[in-house]
C-alpha angles and dihedrals in degrees: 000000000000087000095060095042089061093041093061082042089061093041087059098033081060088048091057102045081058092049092048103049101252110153110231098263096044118116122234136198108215114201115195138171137177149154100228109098097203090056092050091048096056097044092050086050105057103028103123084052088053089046091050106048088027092046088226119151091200141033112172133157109252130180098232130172120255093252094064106036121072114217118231122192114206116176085342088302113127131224137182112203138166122193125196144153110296093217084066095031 
């Protein structure tokens, strides 16, 4: 369950660096936060797995206000996130 899970957060991670601008090789920082356990855990748990295939230094939990961050719904689980340049995260 977790991997896939991580597998649909990366999908959208990827989405959003398009969306953003980020060349393929540039390193993000992605921030999240949510209230859904299930969602946290899997993403705690593979997160290794999510920095490696999305070439982001960091992935930390972040209390963030609804205008910066962009929601994501994966398996009815919700998600805030905002991705930026990790020279500037």
């Amino acid at each position: 369950m977790n991997e896939g899970i991580a597998r649909e957060f990366v999908n959208r991670i990827q989405n959003l660096r398009k969306e953003k601008g980020f060349e393929v090789v540039d390193r993000i920082a992605i921030l999240y936060q949510t209230s859904e356990q299930q969602l946290r855990d899997a993403i705690e748990q593979t997160a290794a797995y999510i920095q490696h295939e999305t070439l982001a230094v960091k992935l930390l939990p972040a209390d963030m206000p609804d205008e910066t961050a962009d929601i994501l719904v994966i398996n009815d689980l919700t998600v805030k996130v905002f991705v930026t340049n990790a020279i500037l995260g």
